[in-house]
C-alpha angles and dihedrals in degrees: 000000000000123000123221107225094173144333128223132192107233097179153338098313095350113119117196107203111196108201149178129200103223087333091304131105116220118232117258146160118249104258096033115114138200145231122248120205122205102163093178097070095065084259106126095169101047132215120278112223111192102234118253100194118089127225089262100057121088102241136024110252128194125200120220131195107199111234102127140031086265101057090033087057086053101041085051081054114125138196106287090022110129133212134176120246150153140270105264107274132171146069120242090127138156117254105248112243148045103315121121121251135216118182127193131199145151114220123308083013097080086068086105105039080066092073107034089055093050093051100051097048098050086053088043115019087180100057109119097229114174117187122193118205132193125209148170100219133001079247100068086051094138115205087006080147100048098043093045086058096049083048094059087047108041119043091189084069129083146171133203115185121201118191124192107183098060132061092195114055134172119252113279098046125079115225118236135031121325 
């Protein structure tokens, strides 16, 4: 049984859930993901969200974009709300060392990207790491805050941003596919 903290718009329709498991946060690997079980919606199996919290963060945290009456019941979560969920589970890691990374995602696909990124550059601040991320509208630009600060601190990190559904973007985001 998982534990809501807090809950934070990301953007337009993207819900993050922090969240403890009897005040504890299991131990994970950035990239892994877990189950959520809501029984009640006729969903035995349950959906899988990649975390977007990193190890060093105090709490696992999931990202949700809202497109069905699963993900609506999470994103409408709020601080002392409870779900049931699994143990992290999963590989989609980051290779450990010096070589570069370039990530690439479309929308709510960069949530584990999140992690993996913060992880590695908390274990190698130096380690040139480029995501590409691909997006409708500079409105649906999830963790632009967080990356943006990770940007300013670490100099190896950086962020282009395409966008296909707007001719005028600010500076900083392509415009187009990527």
């Amino acid at each position: 049984m998982y534990d809501v903290l807090e809950t934070h718009a990301e953007a337009r329709g993207v819900t993050t859930l922090k969240f403890l498991s009897g005040g504890v946060k299991p131990s994970f690997r950035a990239g892994q993901c877990i189950t959520v079980y809501l029984p009640d919606l006729g969903i035995p199996e349950g959906r899988a969200y990649s975390l977007s919290s990193s190890p060093g963060e105090s709490a696992l945290a999931i990202t949700i974009k809202t497109v069905g009456a699963f993900s609506n019941r999470l994103s409408r979560m709020l601080a002392g709300d409870s779900f049931t969920g699994s143990n992290p589970y999963g590989f989609f890691c980051s290779e450990e060392g010096e070589a570069p990374l370039v990530m690439l995602a479309t929308g709510i696909g960069v949530t584990p990207f999140r992690s993996i990124i913060k992880d590695a550059l908390l274990k190698n601040p130096h380690r040139t790491i480029q995501l590409c991320h691909g997006i409708r509208t500079t409105s649906k630009s999830i963790f632009a805050l967080d990356f943006a600060a990770l940007e300013s601190r670490h100099p190896s990190f950086s962020v282009q941003r395409f966008v296909s559904g707007e001719s005028d973007v600010p500076k900083g985001y392509e415009t187009g596919r990527m």
